[in-house]
C-alpha positions as semicolon CSV with decimal commas, in nm:
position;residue;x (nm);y (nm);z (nm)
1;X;-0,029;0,139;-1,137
2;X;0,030;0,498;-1,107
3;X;-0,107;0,638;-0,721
4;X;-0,044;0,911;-0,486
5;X;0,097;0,805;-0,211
6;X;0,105;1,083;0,068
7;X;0,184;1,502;0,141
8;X;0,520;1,624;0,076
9;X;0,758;1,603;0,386
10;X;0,608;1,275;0,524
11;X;0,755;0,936;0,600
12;X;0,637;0,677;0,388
13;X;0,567;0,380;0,594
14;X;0,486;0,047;0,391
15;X;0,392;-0,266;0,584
16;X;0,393;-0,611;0,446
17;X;0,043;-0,704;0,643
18;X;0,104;-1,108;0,562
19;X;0,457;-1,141;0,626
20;X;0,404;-0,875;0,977
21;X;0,111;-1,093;1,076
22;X;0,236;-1,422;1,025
23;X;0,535;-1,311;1,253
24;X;0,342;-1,390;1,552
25;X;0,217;-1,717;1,647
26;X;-0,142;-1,600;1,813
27;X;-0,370;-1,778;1,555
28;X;-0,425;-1,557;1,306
29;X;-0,470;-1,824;1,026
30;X;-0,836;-1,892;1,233
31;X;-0,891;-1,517;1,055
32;X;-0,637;-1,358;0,803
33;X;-0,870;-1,068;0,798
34;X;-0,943;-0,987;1,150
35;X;-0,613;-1,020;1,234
36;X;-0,513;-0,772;0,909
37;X;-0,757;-0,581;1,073
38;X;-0,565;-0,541;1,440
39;X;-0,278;-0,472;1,219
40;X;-0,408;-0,184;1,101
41;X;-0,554;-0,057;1,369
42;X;-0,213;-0,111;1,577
43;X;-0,048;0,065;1,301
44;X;-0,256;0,416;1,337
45;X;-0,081;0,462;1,667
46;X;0,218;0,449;1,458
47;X;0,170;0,675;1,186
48;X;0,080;0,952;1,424
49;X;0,386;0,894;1,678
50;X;0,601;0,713;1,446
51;X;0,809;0,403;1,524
52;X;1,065;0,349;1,817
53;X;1,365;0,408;1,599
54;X;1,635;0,685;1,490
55;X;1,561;0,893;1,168
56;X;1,295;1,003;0,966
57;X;1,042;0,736;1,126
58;X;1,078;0,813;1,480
59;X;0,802;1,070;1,621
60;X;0,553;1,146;1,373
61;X;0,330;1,170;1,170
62;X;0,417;0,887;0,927
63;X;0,182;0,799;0,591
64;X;0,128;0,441;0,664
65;X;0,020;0,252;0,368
66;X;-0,093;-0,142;0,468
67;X;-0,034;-0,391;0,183
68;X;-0,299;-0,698;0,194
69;X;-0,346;-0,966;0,020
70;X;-0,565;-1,292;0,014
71;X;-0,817;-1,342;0,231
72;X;-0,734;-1,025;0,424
73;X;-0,870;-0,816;0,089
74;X;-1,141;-0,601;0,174
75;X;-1,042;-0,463;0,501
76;X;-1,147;-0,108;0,492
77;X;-0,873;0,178;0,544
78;X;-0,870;0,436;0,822
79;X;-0,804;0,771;0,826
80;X;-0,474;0,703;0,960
81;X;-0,395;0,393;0,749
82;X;-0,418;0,276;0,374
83;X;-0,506;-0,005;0,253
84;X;-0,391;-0,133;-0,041
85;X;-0,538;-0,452;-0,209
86;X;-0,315;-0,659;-0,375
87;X;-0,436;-0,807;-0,662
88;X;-0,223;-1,075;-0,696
89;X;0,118;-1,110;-0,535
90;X;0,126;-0,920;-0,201
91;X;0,536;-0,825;-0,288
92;X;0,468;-0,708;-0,651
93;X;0,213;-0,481;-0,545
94;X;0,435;-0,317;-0,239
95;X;0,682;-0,303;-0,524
96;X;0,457;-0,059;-0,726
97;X;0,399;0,137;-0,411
98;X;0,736;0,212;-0,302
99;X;0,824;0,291;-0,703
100;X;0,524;0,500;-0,752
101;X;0,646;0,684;-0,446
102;X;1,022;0,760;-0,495
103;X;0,948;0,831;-0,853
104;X;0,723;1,109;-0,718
105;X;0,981;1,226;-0,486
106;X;1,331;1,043;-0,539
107;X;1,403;1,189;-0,186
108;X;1,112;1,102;0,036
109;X;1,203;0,851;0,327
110;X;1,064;0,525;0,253
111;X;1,043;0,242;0,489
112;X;0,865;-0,132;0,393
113;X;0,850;-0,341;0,672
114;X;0,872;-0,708;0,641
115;X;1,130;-1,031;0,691
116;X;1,079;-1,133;0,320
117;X;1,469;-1,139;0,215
118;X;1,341;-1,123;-0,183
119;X;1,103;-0,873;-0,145
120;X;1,384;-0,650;0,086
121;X;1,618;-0,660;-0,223
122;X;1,366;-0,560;-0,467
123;X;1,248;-0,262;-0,231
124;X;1,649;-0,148;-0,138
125;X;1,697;-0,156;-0,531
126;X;1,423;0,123;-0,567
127;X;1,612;0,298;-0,309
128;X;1,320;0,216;0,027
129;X;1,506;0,107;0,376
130;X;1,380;-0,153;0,533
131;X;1,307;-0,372;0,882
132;X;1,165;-0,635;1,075
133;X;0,775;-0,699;1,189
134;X;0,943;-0,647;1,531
135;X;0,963;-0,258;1,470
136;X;0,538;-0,261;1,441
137;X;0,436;-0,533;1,653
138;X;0,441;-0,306;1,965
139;X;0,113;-0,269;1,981
């Protein structure tokens, strides 16, 4: 699946909204969407001040791109955040992403965040960084 992802220059931010929101304990299986939702609305602090971290991701502005999947499809982008519905598996389709991305520009910073040791070799092999749900879950 061939997208756009972002302006030239910026951070690419990609957020593994299942494996970020099952991180925390606080009941979010009551509501995998609402709490997909406070995700994302957490995470457009961070794409305009970036993350607390060295490199390309600290300060701002970031292009944050939210990968959901399940019952958390259907919650509605921001201006600050993207969406993305997975279809199917949540880690193939943040796969696609981050290659759709660094094929566009093999040099653009790209940063998935999630604990999910599979999907962090598959992302490091397409040349993405990675981290923990720890570096979002300021908020």
């Amino acid at each position: 699946m061939e997208e756009d992802y972002g302006g030239p220059g910026l951070p690419l931010l990609v957020v593994d909204a299942a494996n970020v929101v099952g991180s925390v304990p606080d009941g979010w299986w009551r509501d995998r969407r609402a709490a997909a939702e406070r995700l994302r609305d957490a995470l457009a602090a961070v794409a305009e001040h970036g993350l607390e971290t060295s490199g390309p991701w600290h300060g701002g502005p970031l292009e944050v791109v939210l990968v959901v999947e399940g019952a958390a499809r259907g919650v509605p982008g921001v201006p600050e955040v993207t969406v993305v519905e997975a279809p199917g598996s949540g880690d193939d389709r943040i796969v696609e992403v981050v290659g759709a991305a660094l094929t566009a520009d093999p040099e653009r910073a790209c940063l998935v965040v999630t604990a999910d040791r599979g999907l962090r070799a598959r992302v490091t092999a397409l040349g993405a960084e990675v981290t923990g749900p720890r570096a979002v879950r300021r908020a």
